[in-house]
N, C-alpha and C positions, 0 to 999 in steps of 0.2 A: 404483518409479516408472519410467516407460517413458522419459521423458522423460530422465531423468538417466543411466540404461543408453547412450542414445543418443547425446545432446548435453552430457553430462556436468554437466548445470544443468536447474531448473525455474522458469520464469517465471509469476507469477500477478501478474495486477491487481489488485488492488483497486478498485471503482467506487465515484466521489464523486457528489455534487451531491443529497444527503440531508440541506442544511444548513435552517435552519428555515422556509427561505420553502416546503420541501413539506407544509408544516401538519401536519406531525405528528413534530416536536420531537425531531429525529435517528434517530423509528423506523430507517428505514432503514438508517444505517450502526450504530447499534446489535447488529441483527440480525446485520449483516454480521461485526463484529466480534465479538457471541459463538459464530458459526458459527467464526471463525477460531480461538476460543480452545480450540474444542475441540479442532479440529485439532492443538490443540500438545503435545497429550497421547499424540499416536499418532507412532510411527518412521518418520519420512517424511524421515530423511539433510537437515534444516532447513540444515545448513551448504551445502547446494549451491542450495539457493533465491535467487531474485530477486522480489524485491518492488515493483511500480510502482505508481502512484495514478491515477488516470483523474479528471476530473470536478471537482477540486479547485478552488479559486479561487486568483488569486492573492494575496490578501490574506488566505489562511487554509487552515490545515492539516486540515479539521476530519477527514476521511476518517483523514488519518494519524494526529492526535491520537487516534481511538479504536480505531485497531489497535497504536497501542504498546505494551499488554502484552501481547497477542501476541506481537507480532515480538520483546520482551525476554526474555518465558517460553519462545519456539520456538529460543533463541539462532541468530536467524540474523546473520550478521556484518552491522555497519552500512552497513558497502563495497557489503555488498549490498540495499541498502532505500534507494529512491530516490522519496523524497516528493519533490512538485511545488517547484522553488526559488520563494522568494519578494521576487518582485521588482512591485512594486505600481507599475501604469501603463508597464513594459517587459514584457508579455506575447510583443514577438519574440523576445527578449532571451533569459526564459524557456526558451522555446520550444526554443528553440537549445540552451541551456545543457542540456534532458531530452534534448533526441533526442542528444546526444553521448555521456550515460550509458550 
Protein backbone atom coordinates (compact mmCIF):
# COMPACT_ATOMS: atom_id res chain seq x y z
CA UNK A 1 0.00 0.00 0.00
CA UNK A 2 1.47 3.31 -1.31
CA UNK A 3 -0.02 5.04 1.28
CA UNK A 4 1.43 3.35 4.24
CA UNK A 5 5.23 3.18 2.52
CA UNK A 6 4.69 6.96 2.61
CA UNK A 7 2.71 8.31 5.39
CA UNK A 8 3.23 5.16 7.49
CA UNK A 9 -0.90 4.95 7.77
CA UNK A 10 -4.02 4.43 5.53
CA UNK A 11 -7.20 6.31 5.85
CA UNK A 12 -10.55 5.05 4.39
CA UNK A 13 -13.99 6.41 4.90
CA UNK A 14 -16.58 4.84 5.10
CA UNK A 15 -19.83 6.47 3.52
CA UNK A 16 -23.20 6.68 5.46
CA UNK A 17 -26.52 8.01 4.86
CA UNK A 18 -27.84 4.45 3.46
CA UNK A 19 -30.31 4.50 6.44
CA UNK A 20 -33.92 3.44 5.48
CA UNK A 21 -35.42 6.69 4.49
CA UNK A 22 -33.27 5.60 0.75
CA UNK A 23 -36.10 3.02 0.37
CA UNK A 24 -34.26 0.35 -0.06
CA UNK A 25 -33.57 -1.12 3.45
CA UNK A 26 -29.84 -0.53 4.06
CA UNK A 27 -28.98 -1.85 0.49
CA UNK A 28 -26.33 0.42 0.41
CA UNK A 29 -24.37 0.15 3.37
CA UNK A 30 -24.94 -3.52 3.15
CA UNK A 31 -22.95 -3.58 -0.05
CA UNK A 32 -20.50 -1.40 1.31
CA UNK A 33 -19.90 -3.62 4.13
CA UNK A 34 -19.53 -6.90 2.29
CA UNK A 35 -17.11 -5.18 -0.13
CA UNK A 36 -15.23 -4.42 3.00
CA UNK A 37 -15.42 -7.94 4.31
CA UNK A 38 -13.76 -9.21 1.60
CA UNK A 39 -11.15 -6.93 2.07
CA UNK A 40 -10.33 -8.48 5.32
CA UNK A 41 -9.25 -11.62 3.78
CA UNK A 42 -6.34 -9.98 1.83
CA UNK A 43 -2.66 -8.64 3.55
CA UNK A 44 -3.28 -5.08 3.54
CA UNK A 45 -0.80 -4.40 7.08
CA UNK A 46 -4.93 -3.77 8.84
CA UNK A 47 -2.84 -2.49 11.99
CA UNK A 48 -1.78 0.64 10.14
CA UNK A 49 -5.34 1.58 8.84
CA UNK A 50 -7.76 4.29 9.92
CA UNK A 51 -11.17 4.01 9.80
CA UNK A 52 -13.68 7.11 9.57
CA UNK A 53 -17.62 7.31 8.93
CA UNK A 54 -18.96 9.98 6.73
CA UNK A 55 -22.80 10.42 6.50
CA UNK A 56 -23.76 8.93 9.85
CA UNK A 57 -26.42 10.56 12.02
CA UNK A 58 -26.16 11.59 15.00
CA UNK A 59 -28.53 9.45 16.77
CA UNK A 60 -27.25 6.37 15.11
CA UNK A 61 -24.41 4.32 14.07
CA UNK A 62 -25.96 2.56 11.35
CA UNK A 63 -22.82 2.80 8.75
CA UNK A 64 -20.58 1.66 11.56
CA UNK A 65 -22.86 -0.91 13.04
CA UNK A 66 -22.56 -2.75 9.70
CA UNK A 67 -18.92 -2.61 9.20
CA UNK A 68 -18.07 -4.07 12.59
CA UNK A 69 -17.19 -7.34 11.62
CA UNK A 70 -15.08 -6.18 9.43
CA UNK A 71 -13.22 -3.91 11.26
CA UNK A 72 -13.25 -6.96 14.18
CA UNK A 73 -12.31 -9.79 11.50
CA UNK A 74 -9.48 -7.09 9.81
CA UNK A 75 -8.08 -6.67 13.55
CA UNK A 76 -7.60 -3.06 13.16
CA UNK A 77 -6.99 -1.50 16.58
CA UNK A 78 -10.00 0.35 18.06
CA UNK A 79 -7.76 3.54 18.70
CA UNK A 80 -8.00 3.39 15.32
CA UNK A 81 -11.80 3.36 14.11
CA UNK A 82 -13.45 6.47 14.64
CA UNK A 83 -17.31 6.13 14.22
CA UNK A 84 -19.26 9.36 14.48
CA UNK A 85 -19.63 10.21 18.47
CA UNK A 86 -23.09 10.31 19.55
CA UNK A 87 -24.31 13.14 20.90
CA UNK A 88 -28.04 13.68 19.94
CA UNK A 89 -29.05 17.57 19.40
CA UNK A 90 -24.96 18.90 20.14
CA UNK A 91 -24.07 18.23 16.35
CA UNK A 92 -21.20 21.39 17.17
CA UNK A 93 -20.15 19.46 19.92
CA UNK A 94 -19.80 16.36 17.77
CA UNK A 95 -18.42 17.94 15.24
CA UNK A 96 -15.49 19.19 17.21
CA UNK A 97 -15.08 16.08 19.23
CA UNK A 98 -14.37 14.02 15.16
CA UNK A 99 -12.30 16.64 13.73
CA UNK A 100 -9.92 16.41 16.91
CA UNK A 101 -9.60 12.53 16.14
Amino acid sequence: CTAIEEKGAFSLCVPGSFGPKDGKDFEGAKLIAKSLQILSQEDLQFDKWHVFFAGDRLDSQESFLLAKEWIDSSKIPGSQVHPIPQLPGAAEGAAAQYTAE
